[in-house]
C-alpha positions, 0 to 999 in steps of 0.5 A: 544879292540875298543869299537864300536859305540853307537847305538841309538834306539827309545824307542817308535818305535813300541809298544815300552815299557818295551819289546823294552828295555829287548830285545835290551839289551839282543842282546847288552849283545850277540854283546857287542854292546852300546846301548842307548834307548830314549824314546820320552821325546822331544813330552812329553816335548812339550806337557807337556808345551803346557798343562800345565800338570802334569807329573810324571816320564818323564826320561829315566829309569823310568817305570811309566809315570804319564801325567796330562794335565791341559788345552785344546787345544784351549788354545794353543795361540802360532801359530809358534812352533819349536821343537828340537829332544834331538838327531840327531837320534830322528825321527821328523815324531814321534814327529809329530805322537805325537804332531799333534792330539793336535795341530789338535784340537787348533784351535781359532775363527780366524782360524789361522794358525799354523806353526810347525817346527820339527828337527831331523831325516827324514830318521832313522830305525823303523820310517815313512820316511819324504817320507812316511809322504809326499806321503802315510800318508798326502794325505790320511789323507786329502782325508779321513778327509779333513785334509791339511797340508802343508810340506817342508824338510828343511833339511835331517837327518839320523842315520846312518853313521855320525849323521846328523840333519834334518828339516821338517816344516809344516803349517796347520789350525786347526780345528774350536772351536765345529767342529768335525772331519768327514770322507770326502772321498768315503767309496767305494773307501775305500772298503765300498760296494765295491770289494777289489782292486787287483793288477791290479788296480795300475796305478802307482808306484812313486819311491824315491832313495836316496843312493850314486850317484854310485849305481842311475843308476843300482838300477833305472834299476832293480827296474823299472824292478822289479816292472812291474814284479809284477805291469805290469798295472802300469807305474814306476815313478821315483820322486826323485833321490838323492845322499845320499852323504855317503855309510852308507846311502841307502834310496829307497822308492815306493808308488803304487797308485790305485785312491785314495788308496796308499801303500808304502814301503820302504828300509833302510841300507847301502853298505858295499862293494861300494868301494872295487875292486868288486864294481860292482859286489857289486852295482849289487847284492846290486841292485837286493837285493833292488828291489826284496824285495821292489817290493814283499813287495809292493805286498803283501802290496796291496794285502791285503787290501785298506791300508798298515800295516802302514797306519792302525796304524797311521789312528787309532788316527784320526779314534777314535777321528773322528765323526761317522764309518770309516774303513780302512780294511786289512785282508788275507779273502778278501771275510769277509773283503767285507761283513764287508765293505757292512754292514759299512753303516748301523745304526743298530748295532745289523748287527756289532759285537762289540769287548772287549776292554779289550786288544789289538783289533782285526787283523793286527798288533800288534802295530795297534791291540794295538793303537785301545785298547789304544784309546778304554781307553782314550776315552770310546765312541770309538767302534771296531767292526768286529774285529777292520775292522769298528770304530765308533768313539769319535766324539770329539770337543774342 
């Protein structure tokens, strides 16, 4: 019997853990499918280095992880960092999900500068896309923080198909030595005060197609077609269309924007059937299947709040560590979701009811429910009212 190949899983994806790691195995066991679970010693090594900590327990097949860091951030002096992922597989977006708040912080009284390069995967399951970094999650973080930071692909990497090794560098200057992080965008656009945005408000959806040269034209159709379905204030724009050059390797990407507010989603497989005698038929279904999902997931994404799922979870760390309220809210009761926005601006604390921090903190994912209880932890000033809608944050200088 053929062993299959090995198939490599994120051991931080998600809530990551102990559960990530039973269940794999417990479906490994079913399909006698190889699996290797990482998790993300790459950042921790970094980490690990660039504060001279104190680490325990930083190897795979360890249950307990002990990291002691020795030095702040502003003891950082080195300005060009390069960091190498132990896998092609392994997200560059996680490490950078993991490294950058650190980095953020190691500012000098130069400003310099840093120039941080990441190699490693770009597009890989259970990850943000190099798409998703560069369209959703960069250009909120500096309209809301004042945050810029500079990308570039270098080079794309996948995990599907034939393992190929990708590179993103980033540039960006720290903050100050005593500056503290601030919300600088418009709480009302954030829905402070105001009515959640509707689906009428997008103006425009920018697609990403990344698949075999065969299957641009077709999904370009149905995708255009699907969306103004569902988004027909909006204008489709099509921003990149590459071949993937493999039909294991299938990446499409939309992010509907509404003023400042961005929403993405996102779509990641491969087709099986582009090269038989049906392959027509096989592009057609496979085109239809992607648009349709992709422009209903977008839908529901923007109707349920001034974020999407991800977007939340990822906001969280800057959210805690930022100086004074914030909120990014999502929620099914849009008409809750507006009072608790109405009532962000107050100083009273009394008119905000202020959540345990005892487990996971109030609604949307599990992963940002738990993130909030996380940063809750580590830095005990942070606050989570009206469950989890509104931070008042660490306020956090260096």
């Amino acid at each position: 019997m053929t062993q299959p190949p090995v198939i490599t899983l994120d051991g931080r994806t998600g809530e990551g853990g102990g559960q990530l790691v039973r269940i794999a195995c417990a479906l490994a066991a079913v399909a006698t499918q190889p699996v290797r679970i990482t998790h993300h010693v790459t950042a921790i090594e970094y980490l690990k280095k660039a504060t001279g900590a104190h680490v325990e327990g930083l190897f795979v097949g360890s249950d307990t992880l002990l990291f002691s860091p020795q030095s702040p951030p502003t003891s950082l002096t080195s300005r060009n960092i390069k960091i190498t992922a132990d896998s092609p597989a392994a997200s560059t977006l996680l490490i950078f999900q993991a490294v950058f708040p650190f980095l953020l912080f190691a500012g000098n009284d130069k400003g310099e500068p840093i120039r941080l390069e990441i190699s490693g995967g770009t597009n890989v399951s259970f990850s943000l896309s190099y798409e998703y970094l560069d369209e959703v999650l960069l250009p909120t973080l500096e309209d809301a923080f004042g945050i810029v930071v500079e990308r570039k692909l270098l080079a794309r990497g996948w995990s599907s198909g034939k393992q190929q090794r990708g590179a993103v560098k980033f540039v960006f200057t720290p903050l100050k030595p005593g500056e503290t992080l601030k919300f600088q965008g418009d709480a009302a656009a954030y829905g402070g005060g105001e009515s959640q945005p509707t689906v009428r408000d997008v103006t425009a959806i920018d697609v990403s197609i990344i698949v075999p040269a065969q299957l641009h034209e077709e999904l370009a159709e149905e995708l255009e077609d699907a969306l103004l379905g569902m988004f027909d204030n909006a204008e489709v724009n099509f921003k990149k269309i590459e071949d993937s050059g493999a039909d294991s390797r299938i990446y499409v990407f939309a992010v509907a924007r509404a003023g400042k507010l961005r929403w993405g989603r996102d779509w990641l497989g491969a087709s099986q059937n582009a090269k038989s005698k049906n392959s027509n038929r096989s592009k057609a279904g496979l085109s239809k299947t992607i648009s349709r999902q992709l422009a209903n997931d977008l839908y529901e994404e923007v109707t349920a709040g001034v974020v999407d799922e991800y977007l939340q979870d990822q906001l969280v760390v800057f959210q805690a560590l930022a100086e004074g309220r914030t909120s990014f809210p999502r929620g099914e009761d849009r008409n809750r979701l507006e009072r608790a926005m109405e009532r962000l601006q107050l100083d009273d604390e009394e008119d905000l009811r202020k959540e345990k921090t005892d487990g996971p903190i109030g609604e949307g994912s599990d992963h940002t429910t738990t993130v909030r209880w996380v940063a809750s932890q580590l830095l005990p000033s942070v606050a989570w009212y009206d469950r989890g809608i509104v931070c008042e944050g660490a306020g956090i200088k260096q």
